[in-house]
Phi, psi and omega in degrees: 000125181302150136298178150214131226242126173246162164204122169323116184239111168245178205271148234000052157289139175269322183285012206246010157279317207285296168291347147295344180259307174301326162303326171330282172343299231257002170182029145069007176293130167270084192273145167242154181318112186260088178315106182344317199283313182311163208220007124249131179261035177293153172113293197277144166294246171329162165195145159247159164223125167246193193308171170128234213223042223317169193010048170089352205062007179303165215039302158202182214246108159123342195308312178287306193293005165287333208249008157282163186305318196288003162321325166279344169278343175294319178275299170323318164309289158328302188295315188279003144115359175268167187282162184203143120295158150194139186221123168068246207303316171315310158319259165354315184278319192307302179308298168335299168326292201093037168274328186217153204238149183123200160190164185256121191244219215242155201278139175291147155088331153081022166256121162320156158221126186239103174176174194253114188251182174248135195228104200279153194268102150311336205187147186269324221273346166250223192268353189247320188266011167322303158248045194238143193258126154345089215045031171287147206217117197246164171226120191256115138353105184243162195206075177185144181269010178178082149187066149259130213258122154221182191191161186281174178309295184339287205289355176285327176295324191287318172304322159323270180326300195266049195026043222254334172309124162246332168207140182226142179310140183262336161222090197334088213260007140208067191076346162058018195299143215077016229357088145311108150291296205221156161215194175212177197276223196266326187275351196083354178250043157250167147179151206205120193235127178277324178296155183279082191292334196286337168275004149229118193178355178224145152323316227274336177278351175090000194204128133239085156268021196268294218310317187314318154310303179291300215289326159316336181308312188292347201215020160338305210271023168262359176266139158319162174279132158325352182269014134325275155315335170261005154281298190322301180328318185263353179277000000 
C-alpha cells in the first residue's frame, strides 16, 4: 500500500509542481494538490508544504501562511500523528505555525543561496529520513534568503538530547546553528528542511540524492504511527 500524498498550495508557492513529479520519479505516487482555502486533509498519509513565496513573504515567510485556513487542518493533522514536511519555504510556514520551534532569519552575510551543498542524515526515526542511512552524506539543493535556523539554548539541547536534528550542513553556507538544515517535533512525523530533495532527483538535473529522501514518503502509510513510537522513546 502507496501512501497518499498532498502537497500544500498558498498563493506563491513555486515548488509544488517540482514535488509532485519528483514523487513521480522516485515511485510512480500521483500526489495531488491541496489548496491553502481548503479546511480538510482527510484521506492523505503524507501532507508536504513546498518551496516558493507563500503570500509573497510579506511581513516575514510563513507569517501569513500560518493563519490560512487549511493550517488548522495541518496541525489536526499532525497532533493525530500524520506525517507534515515543510521543505524551504515550508520549513518557515511549519516554525510560524508553531509545529515546529525556532525560526529561520536571513542568511549571514544578507546573500540569497542558490547552490548545491552537502548534507549529512542525523537520523532515522522520521517519514523522510526513513529510507535513508544514518550519516550518509547527500548533496541537495538550497534556494533561499532565510534560512538560518536559530532557537534559544533550551530548545537547542532539547533538539540534541532528543534526537530531533534530522540534517546538518557538512559545510554550513548560512550561518546556521549548529548547522542545521532540518529538524522534527518530539514524535517525528514533523519535519521541516531547508534543502530541496525534490530537485535532486532526476540525472538530467546532475543530482538524485533527494530520492533517497522522498522514497520514505512513499510507503508511510504502511508503518505504525510515530507518536507510538515516540512515547516507547521517551519513556
Amino acid at each position: 500500500m502507496s501512501s497518499r500524498i498532498g502537497v500544500v498550495v498558498f498563493p506563491g508557492s513555486n515548488c509544488e509542481h517540482d514535488v509532485v513529479r519528483a514523487l513521480g520519479v522516485v515511485g510512480g505516487t500521483e500526489a495531488e494538490l491541496v489548496w491553502h482555502g481548503d479546511r480538510s486533509v482527510e484521506g492523505f498519509d503524507v501532507l508536504v508544504l513546498p518551496g516558493g513565496f507563500a503570500h509573497g513573504d510579506y511581513l516575514r515567510p510563513g507569517a501569513l501562511a500560518r493563519f490560512s485556513p487549511v493550517m488548522e487542518a495541518v496541525s489536526r493533522f499532525a497532533a493525530d500523528g500524520g506525517a507534515v514536511i515543510g521543505i524551504c519555504n515550508g520549513f518557515q510556514v511549519l516554525t510560524e505555525a508553531g509545529l515546529l520551534p525556532g525560526a529561520l532569519q536571513k542568511n549571514k552575510g544578507l546573500r540569497f543561496l542558490c547552490a548545491t551543498v552537502p548534507v549529512t542524515v542525523t537520523t532515522t526515526r522520521t517519514p523522510l529520513t526513513a529510507a535513508a542511512e544514518r550519516g550518509a552524506v547527500l548533496r541537495l539543493p538550497v534556494n533561499h534568503f532565510e534560512g538560518n535556523y536559530i532557537c534559544d539554548p533550551a530548545t537547542l539541547a532539547r533538539l540534541r538530547h532528543e534526537d530531533r536534528i534530522v540534517l546538518r550542513y557538512t559545510e554550513n553556507p548560512n550561518g546556521s546553528l549548529d548547522d542545521i538544515a532540518g529538524i522534527c517535533n518530539e514524535a517525528g512525523n514533523v519535519v521541516g528542511l531547508m534543502p530541496h530533495p525534490e530537485r535532486a532527483c532526476d540525472t538530467l538535473t546532475g543530482e538524485t540524492d533527494g530520492m533517497s529522501l522522498l522514497r520514505g514518503l512513499l510507503h508511510v502509510a504502511e508503518r505504525p504511527s510515530p507518536m507510538g513510537a515516540a512515547v516507547s522513546a521517551g519513556a
